[in-house]
C-alpha positions as CSV (number, residue, x, y, z in Angstrom):
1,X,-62.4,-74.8,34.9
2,X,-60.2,-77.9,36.2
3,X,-60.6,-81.0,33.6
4,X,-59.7,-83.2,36.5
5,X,-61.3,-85.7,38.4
6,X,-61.1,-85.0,42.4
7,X,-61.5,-87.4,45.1
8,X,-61.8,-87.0,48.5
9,X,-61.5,-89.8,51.4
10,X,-62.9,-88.9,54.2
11,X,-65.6,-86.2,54.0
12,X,-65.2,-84.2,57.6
13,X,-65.0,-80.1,57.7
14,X,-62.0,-79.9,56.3
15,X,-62.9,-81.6,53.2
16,X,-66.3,-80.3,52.9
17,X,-64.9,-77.2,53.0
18,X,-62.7,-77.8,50.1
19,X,-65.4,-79.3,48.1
20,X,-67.8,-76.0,49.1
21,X,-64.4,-73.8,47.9
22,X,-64.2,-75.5,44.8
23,X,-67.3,-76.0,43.3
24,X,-68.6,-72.4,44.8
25,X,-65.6,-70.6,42.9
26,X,-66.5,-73.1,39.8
27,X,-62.7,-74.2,39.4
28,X,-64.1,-77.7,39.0
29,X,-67.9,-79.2,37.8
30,X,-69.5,-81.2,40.5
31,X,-69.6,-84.1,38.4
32,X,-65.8,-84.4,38.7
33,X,-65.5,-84.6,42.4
34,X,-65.5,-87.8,44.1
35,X,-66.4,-88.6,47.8
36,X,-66.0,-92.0,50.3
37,X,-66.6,-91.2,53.6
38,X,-66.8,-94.0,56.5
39,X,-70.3,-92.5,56.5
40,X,-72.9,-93.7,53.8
41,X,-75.1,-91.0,54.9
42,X,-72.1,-88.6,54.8
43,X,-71.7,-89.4,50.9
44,X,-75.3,-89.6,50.0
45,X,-75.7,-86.2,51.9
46,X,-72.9,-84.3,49.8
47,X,-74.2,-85.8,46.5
48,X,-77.4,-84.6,47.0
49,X,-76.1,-81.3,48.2
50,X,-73.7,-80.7,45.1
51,X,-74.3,-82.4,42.5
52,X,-71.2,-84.8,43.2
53,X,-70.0,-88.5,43.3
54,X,-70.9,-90.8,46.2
55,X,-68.4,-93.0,45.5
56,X,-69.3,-97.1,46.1
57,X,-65.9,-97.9,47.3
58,X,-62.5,-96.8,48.2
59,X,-61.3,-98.8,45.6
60,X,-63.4,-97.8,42.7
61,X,-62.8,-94.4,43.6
62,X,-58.9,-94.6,43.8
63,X,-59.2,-96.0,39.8
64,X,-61.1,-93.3,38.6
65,X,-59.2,-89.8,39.9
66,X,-56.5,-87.8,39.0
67,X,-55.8,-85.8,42.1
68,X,-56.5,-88.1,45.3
69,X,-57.1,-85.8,48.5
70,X,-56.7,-87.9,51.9
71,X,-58.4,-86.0,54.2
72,X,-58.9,-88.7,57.3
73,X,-57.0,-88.8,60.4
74,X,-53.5,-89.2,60.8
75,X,-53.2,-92.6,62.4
76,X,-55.1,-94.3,59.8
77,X,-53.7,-91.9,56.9
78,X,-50.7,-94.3,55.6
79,X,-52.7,-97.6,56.1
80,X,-55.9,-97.1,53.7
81,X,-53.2,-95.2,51.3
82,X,-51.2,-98.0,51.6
83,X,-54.2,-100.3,50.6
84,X,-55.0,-98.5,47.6
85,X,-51.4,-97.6,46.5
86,X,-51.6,-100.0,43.7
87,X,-54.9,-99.0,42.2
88,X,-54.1,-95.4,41.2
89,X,-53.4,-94.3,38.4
90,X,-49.4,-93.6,37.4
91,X,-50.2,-90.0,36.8
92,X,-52.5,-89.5,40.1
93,X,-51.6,-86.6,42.2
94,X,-51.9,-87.5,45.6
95,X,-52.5,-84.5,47.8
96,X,-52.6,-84.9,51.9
97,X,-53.8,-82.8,54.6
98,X,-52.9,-84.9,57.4
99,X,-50.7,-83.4,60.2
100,X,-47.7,-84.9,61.4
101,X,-46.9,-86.8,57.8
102,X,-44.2,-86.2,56.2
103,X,-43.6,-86.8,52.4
104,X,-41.5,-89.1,52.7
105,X,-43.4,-91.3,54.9
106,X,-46.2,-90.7,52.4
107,X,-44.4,-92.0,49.7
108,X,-42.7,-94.9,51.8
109,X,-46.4,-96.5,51.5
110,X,-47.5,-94.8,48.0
111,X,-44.1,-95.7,46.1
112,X,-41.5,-93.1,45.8
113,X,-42.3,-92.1,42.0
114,X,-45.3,-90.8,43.1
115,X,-46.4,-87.5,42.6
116,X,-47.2,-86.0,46.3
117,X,-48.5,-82.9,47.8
118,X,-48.6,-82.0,51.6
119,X,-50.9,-79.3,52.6
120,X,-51.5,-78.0,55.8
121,X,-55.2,-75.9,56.1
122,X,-56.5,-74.0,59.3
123,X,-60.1,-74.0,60.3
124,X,-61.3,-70.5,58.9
125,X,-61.1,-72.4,55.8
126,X,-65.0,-73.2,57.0
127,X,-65.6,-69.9,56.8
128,X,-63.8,-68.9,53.6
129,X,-60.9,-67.3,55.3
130,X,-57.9,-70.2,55.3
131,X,-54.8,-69.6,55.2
132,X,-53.2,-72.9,53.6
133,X,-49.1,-74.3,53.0
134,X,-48.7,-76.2,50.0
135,X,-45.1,-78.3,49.7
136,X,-45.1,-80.4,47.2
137,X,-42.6,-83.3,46.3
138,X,-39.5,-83.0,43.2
139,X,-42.0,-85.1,41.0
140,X,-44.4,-82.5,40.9
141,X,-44.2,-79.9,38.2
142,X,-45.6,-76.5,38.2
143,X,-49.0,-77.0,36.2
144,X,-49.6,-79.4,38.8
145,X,-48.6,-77.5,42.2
146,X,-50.5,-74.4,40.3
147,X,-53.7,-76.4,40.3
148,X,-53.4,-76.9,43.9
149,X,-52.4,-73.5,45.3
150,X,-56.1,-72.9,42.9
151,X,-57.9,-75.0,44.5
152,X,-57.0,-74.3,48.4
153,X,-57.2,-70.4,46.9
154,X,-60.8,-71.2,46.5
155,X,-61.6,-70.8,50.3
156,X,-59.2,-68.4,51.5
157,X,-54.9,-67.9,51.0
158,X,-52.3,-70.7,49.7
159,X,-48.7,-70.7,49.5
160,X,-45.7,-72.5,48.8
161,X,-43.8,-73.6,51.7
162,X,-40.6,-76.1,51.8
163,X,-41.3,-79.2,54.1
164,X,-38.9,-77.7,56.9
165,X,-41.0,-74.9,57.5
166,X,-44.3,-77.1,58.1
167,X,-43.4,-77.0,62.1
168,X,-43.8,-73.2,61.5
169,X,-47.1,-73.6,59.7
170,X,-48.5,-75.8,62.3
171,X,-47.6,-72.5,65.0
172,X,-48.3,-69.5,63.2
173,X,-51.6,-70.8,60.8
174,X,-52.3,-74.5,61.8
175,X,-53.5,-74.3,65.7
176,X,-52.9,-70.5,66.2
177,X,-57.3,-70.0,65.4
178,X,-57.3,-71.3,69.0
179,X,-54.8,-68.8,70.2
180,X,-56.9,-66.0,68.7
181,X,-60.3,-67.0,70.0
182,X,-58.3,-67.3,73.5
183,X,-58.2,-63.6,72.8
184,X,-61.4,-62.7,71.7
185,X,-62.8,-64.4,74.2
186,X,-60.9,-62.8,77.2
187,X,-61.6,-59.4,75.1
188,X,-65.2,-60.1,75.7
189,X,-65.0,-61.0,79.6
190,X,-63.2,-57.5,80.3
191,X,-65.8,-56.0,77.7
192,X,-68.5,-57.4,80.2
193,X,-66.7,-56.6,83.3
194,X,-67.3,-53.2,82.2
195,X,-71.1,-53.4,81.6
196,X,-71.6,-54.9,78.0
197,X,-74.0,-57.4,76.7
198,X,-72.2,-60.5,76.3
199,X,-73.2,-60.9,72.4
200,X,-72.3,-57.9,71.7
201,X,-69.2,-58.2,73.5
202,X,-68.8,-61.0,71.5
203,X,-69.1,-59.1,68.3
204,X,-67.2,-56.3,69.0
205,X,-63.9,-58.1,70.0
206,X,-64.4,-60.5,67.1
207,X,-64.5,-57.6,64.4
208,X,-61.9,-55.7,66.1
209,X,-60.0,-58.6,65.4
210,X,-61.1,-59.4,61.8
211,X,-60.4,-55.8,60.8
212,X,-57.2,-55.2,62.2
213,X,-55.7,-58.2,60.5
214,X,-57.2,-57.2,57.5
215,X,-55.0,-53.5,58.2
216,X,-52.3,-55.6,58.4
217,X,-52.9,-58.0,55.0
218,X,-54.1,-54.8,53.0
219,X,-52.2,-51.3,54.3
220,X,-48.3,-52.8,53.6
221,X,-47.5,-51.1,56.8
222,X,-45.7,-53.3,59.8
223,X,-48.0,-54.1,62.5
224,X,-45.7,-51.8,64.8
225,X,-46.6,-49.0,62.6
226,X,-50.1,-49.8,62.9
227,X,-49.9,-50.1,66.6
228,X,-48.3,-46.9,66.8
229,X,-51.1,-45.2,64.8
230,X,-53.3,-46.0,67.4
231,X,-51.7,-44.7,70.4
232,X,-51.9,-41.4,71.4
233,X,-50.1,-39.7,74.0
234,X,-50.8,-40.0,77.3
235,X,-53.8,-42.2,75.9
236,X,-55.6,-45.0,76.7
237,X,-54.4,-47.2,74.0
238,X,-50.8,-46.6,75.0
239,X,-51.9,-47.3,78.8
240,X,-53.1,-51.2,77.8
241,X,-50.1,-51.4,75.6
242,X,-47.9,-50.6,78.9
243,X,-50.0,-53.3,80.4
244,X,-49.4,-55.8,78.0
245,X,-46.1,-55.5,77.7
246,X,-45.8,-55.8,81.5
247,X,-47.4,-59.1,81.2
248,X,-45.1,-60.8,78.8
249,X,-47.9,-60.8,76.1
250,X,-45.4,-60.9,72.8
251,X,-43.1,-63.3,75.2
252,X,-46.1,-65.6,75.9
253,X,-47.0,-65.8,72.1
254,X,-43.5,-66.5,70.8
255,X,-43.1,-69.1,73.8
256,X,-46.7,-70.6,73.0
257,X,-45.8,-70.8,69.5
258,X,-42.4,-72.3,70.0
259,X,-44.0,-75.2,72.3
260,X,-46.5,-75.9,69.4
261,X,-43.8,-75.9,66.6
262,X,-41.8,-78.5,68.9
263,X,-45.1,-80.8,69.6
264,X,-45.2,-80.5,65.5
265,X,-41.8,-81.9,65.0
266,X,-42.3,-84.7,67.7
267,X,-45.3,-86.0,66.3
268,X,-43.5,-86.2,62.4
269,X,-41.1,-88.2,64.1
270,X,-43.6,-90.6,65.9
């Protein structure tokens, strides 16, 4: 179990689902986690659920921690870090899962000897499922970088990532739920257009989905392979394939994905 007091500002999905990964996997006792939301109610509401620390202040929180998670938007990331830069401890580990902020920006306003982490979750993380970059800065040792790939490893997958590869993060893990759901959800409307239930269309595109990912995460085999095992000649899988790839579907992706990765790099530079 983690012998380390966590706190959280900001207490949206994201973080909540961090806390739920956590304490659900028992890495860390409730009674080391720390929240301050914007939200009295917010805090009151996750103490009562878990067990944890509604935190009084910002302030009294930032004194008391030993790994500081900013989990608020970006705009107003670097100013309340900057406002609190003073009060942590030497040894805090500051770990951020705002988009668009680099480390260096992050330690422009913390101090450059501190100890940073930028992490970059998706939204299955709600669901137990995340996929999550961890890049953390040359101060960081590997004890401490271990403890976060735990913790983010509570609610789904983790992995070290250099900083330049963030912009492919953001495409491929970061926004790319949406991209999928485009797809379930058009898998649906064609499943309808042929005469099924919309729930169950629903359900049936959406565990299609699920499973053949998890082909692809548990078989070792290349998703072409996979793709191959499922068309047979002359069939009907090979027919939509045909279709597809008529339609620029791989083309579209990449191009989608590129266009996302760019928007990535513009905003780190805003």
């Amino acid at each position: 179990m983690l012998n380390k007091k966590v706190g959280f500002i900001g207490c949206g999905n994201m973080a909540k689902a961090i806390i739920n990964g956590m304490i659900a996997s028992r890495i860390i006792a409730p009674e080391n986690v720390w929240v301050f939301d914007r939200k009295p109610e917010t805090n009151q509401a996750m103490a009562e659920k878990y067990g944890l620390h509604a935190a009084e202040s910002l302030e009294s929180m930032a004194r008391e921690v030993d790994i500081l998670v900013g989990a608020i938007k970006p705009n107003v990331m670097l100013k309340l870090l900057g406002s609190i830069a003073g009060l942590l401890k030497k040894e805090t580990l500051v770990v951020s899962i705002a988009a668009g902020i680099t480390l260096d920006a992050l330690a422009t306003v913390l101090g450059h000897d501190r100890k940073i982490i930028r992490v970059m979750p998706n939204t299955p993380a709600l669901v137990g499922t995340g996929m999550t970059s961890v890049t953390p800065n040359v101060l960081v040792n590997e004890e401490e970088t271990d403890i976060i790939l735990q913790v983010f490893r509570s609610f789904g997958k983790a992995e070290l990532v250099s900083e330049y590869l963030i912009h492919s993060v953001v495409g491929v893990s970061g926004s790319a739920p949406a991209y999928v759901f485009m797809m379930i959800e058009a898998m649906a409307d064609a499943a309808v257009l042929g005469g099924m239930p919309r729930k169950q269309a629903y359900e049936f595109a959406a565990q299609t989905v699920k499973g053949a990912a998890q082909m692809v995460l548990e078989t070792d085999q290349h998703p072409a392979q996979l793709k191959d095992s499922v068309c047979s000649p002359g069939g009907t899988t090979i027919e939509a394939v045909k279709t597809l790839e008529s339609k620029g579907f791989r083309a579209a992706i990449m191009e989608a994905m590129q266009k996302c990765m760019e928007k990535s790099e513009q905003l780190s530079k805003a």
